[in-house]
N, C-alpha and C positions, 0 to 999 in steps of 0.2 A: 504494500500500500504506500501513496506517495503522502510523502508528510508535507504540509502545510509551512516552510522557510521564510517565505518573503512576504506573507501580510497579505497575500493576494489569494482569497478560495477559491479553489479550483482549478487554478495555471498553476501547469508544472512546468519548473525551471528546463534549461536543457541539464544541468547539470543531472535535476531528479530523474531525467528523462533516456541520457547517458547512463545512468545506476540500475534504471529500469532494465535496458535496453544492454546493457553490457558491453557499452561504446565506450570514446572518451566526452567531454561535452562539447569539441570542436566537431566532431562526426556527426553528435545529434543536433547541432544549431545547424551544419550544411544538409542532415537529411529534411529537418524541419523546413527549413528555406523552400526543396526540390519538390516536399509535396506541398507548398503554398502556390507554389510558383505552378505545378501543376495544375491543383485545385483552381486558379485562376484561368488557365488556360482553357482548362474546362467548359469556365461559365463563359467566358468570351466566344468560343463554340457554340455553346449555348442558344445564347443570344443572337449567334448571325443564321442560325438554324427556325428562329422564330417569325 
């Protein structure tokens, strides 16, 4: 379970997210990034599909 560090419920750091995930937390801020950057790509597809 991720513990609660920064004040914020609910977001987990990359750091907790690196501990989770058995990364370092430069690995999980670049994998975080790739599926943002996906996810938006996504919606932009999306959107030109509508």
């Amino acid at each position: 379970m991720l513990r609660r560090t920064d004040g914020r419920d609910g977001v987990a750091t990359d750091r907790q997210l690196g501990v989770l995930f058995g990364v370092s937390r430069p690995t999980a801020t670049r994998r975080r990034n790739r599926a943002l950057d996906a996810l938006f790509e996504a919606g932009r597809e999306w959107r030109r599909q509508c």
